[in-house]
N, C-alpha and C positions, 0 to 999 in steps of 0.2 A: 655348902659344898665343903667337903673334910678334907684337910690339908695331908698331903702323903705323907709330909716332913714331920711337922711338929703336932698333928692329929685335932689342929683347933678347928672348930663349925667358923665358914665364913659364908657372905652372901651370894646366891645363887648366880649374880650376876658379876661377881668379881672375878678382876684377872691373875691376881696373886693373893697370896696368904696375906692376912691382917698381922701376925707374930713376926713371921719369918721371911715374908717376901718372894715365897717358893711358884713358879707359876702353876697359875690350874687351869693352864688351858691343855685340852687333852687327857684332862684328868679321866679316869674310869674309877668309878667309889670301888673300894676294895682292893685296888691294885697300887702296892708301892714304888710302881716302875719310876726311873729315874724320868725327868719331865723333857730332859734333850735339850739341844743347841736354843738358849734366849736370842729372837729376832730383833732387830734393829729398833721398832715400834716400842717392843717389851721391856728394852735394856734405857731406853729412852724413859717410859712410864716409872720403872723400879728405879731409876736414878733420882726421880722428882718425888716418889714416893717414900723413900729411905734417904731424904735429904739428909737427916739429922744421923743416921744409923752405922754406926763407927762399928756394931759389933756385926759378927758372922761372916758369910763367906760368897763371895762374888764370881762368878765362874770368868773363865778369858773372853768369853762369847760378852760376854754383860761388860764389863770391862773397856774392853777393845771395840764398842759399838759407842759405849758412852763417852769415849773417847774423841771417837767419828761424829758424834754429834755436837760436842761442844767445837770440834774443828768448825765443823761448816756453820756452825751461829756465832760465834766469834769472826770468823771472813765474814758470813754477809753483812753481818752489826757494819763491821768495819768497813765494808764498801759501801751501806746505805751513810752511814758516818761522816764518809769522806764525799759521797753525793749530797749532800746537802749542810755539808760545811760546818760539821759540828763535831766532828774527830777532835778529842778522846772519848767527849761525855756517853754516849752509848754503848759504846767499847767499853768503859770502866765499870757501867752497869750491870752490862752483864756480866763482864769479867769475876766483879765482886757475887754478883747473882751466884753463877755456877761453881763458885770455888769450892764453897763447903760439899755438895754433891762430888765433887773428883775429887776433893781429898775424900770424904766418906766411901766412894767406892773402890780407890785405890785402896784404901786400909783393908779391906773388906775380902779386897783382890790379893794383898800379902798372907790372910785370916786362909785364904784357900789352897794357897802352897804353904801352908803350916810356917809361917814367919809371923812375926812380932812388925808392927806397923813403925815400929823405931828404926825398921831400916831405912825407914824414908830419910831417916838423916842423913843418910851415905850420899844425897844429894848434895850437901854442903861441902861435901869432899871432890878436892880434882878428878872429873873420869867418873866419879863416881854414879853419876848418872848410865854411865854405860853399864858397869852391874844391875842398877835398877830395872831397865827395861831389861834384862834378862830375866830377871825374877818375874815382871810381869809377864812376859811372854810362855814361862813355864807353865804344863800342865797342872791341873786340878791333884791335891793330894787323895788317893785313894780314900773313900769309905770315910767316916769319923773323926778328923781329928779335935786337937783342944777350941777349936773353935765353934766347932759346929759340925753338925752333919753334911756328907757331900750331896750340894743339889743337884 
């Protein structure tokens, strides 16, 4: 199957691009239509699939889902944790597990409102957290920019 985005052959039975992570469900060969709002399942997959992938552009949809799901596996961890009497060690597991996947998609998610991933520094600043999740919260930059093309 031919990626709309970046035009690479992948396998027939894949859910996103092998290059760029673009989904191909939906896909029709020939049509560059944009692929639509990433589901929960999808944003879940492309987080664990682009664990390492600091570059390109992460929609709010992807974002804000992977977001949601590191919430509720960090609580359950933590209440299975605390049921069986081992709170932190599982916690820390995971904890450590999922970090590099949210930093990589938050970088990813600055990549797609045309920002530089060094604003995450602005977290070490008082307050500065509250700019942050503005930026996150902002829409997708139109069309092309220096990161990538918009999924």
């Amino acid at each position: 199957m031919k990626c709309a985005t970046c035009g690479i052959d992948n396998l027939a039975e894949a859910s996103f691009c092998n290059k760029c992570g673009n989904s191909l469900s939906g896909y029709v060969a020939g049509d560059p239509t944009l692929q639509g709002m990433v589901s929960f399942p999808d944003a879940v997959k492309l987080g664990f699939q682009r664990y390492f992938d600091f570059t390109g552009r992460s929609t709010r949809a992807e974002y804000w889902w992977w977001a949601l799901f590191q919430g509720i596996a960090l609580t359950a961890v933590t209440v299975i944790d605390v049921l069986i009497d081992t709170y932190p060690i599982f916690y820390a597991i995971f904890t450590l597990g999922l970090f590099i996947p949210y930093l990589a998609v938050t970088v990813r998610r600055f990549h797609d409102t045309n920002k530089s991933a060094w604003w995450m520094l602005l977290s070490l600043v008082p307050f500065g957290a509250i700019v942050l999740i503005v930026f996150l919260f902002q829409g997708s930059d139109k069309g092309t920019n220096k990161y990538g093309p918009n999924l």
